[in-house]
Each structure stands twice: as structure tokens, then as C-alpha cells.
N, C-alpha and C positions, 0 to 999 in steps of 0.2 A: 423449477422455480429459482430464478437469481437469488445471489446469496445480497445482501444488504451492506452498504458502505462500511457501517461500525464493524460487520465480522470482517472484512479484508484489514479495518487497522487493527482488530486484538491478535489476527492472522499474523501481522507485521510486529508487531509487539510483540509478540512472544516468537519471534524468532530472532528479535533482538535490534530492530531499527527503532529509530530514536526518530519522534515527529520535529521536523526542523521551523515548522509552522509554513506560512502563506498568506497569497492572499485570498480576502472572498471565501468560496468554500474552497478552495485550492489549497492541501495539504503536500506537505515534501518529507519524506522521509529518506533518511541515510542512513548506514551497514558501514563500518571500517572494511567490512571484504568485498562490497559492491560498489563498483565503478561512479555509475550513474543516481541518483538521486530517482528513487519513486514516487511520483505525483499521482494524487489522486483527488479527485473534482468531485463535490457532489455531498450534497448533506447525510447528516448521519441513518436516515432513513430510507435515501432514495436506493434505488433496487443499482447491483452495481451492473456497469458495463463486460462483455464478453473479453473487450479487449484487456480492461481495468481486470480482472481474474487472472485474464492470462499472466498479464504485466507480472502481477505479484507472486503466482506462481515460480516464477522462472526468477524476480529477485531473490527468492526465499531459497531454493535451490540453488543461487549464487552465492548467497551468502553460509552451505555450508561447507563450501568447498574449501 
């Protein structure tokens, strides 16, 4: 079962990226130790993307480096 939009952002929040907001349901989150800014589409309920998992995955792991 895909995990749901709101657990990939308390995922991110609690590994310390800060929501920089957006537009629409378009969220932007940023890390001082990650390069790139993590977007993430899609309301708080919708089931999330394989690729949106991965994404944040691998920010979260960037950011503890």
C-alpha cells in the first residue's frame, strides 16, 4: 500500500527540511546540506508517487551526510 502525501512531509520534517511553500498543491522543501529543493505535488490525502518516495528517500539520506 503507498504511503500517503502527509507521511512523506512529517518524513521530511523530521529530518529537518523546512516547507518553503508553493504553488497549488505544489510544496518545496529545503535541507541547508541538500543541493536541490524537494517538491512534492499532490494533496494531503492523495496516496503518494513511487517516484515522490523514492525522491525523498534519497533527500533524507542527503541530508545526513
Amino acid at each position: 500500500m503507498p504511503k500517503k502525501i502527509r507521511d512523506l512531509i512529517s518524513q521530511l520534517e523530521k529530518a529537518g527540511f523546512v516547507n518553503r511553500g508553493g504553488k497549488g498543491s505544489h510544496r518545496n522543501f529545503v535541507h541547508p546540506n541538500v543541493m536541490k529543493p524537494v517538491v512534492l505535488s499532490g494533496n494531503l490525502g492523495d496516496d503518494a508517487k513511487k517516484y515522490q518516495e523514492r525522491a525523498i528517500k534519497s533527500a533524507i539520506e542527503e541530508s545526513k551526510k
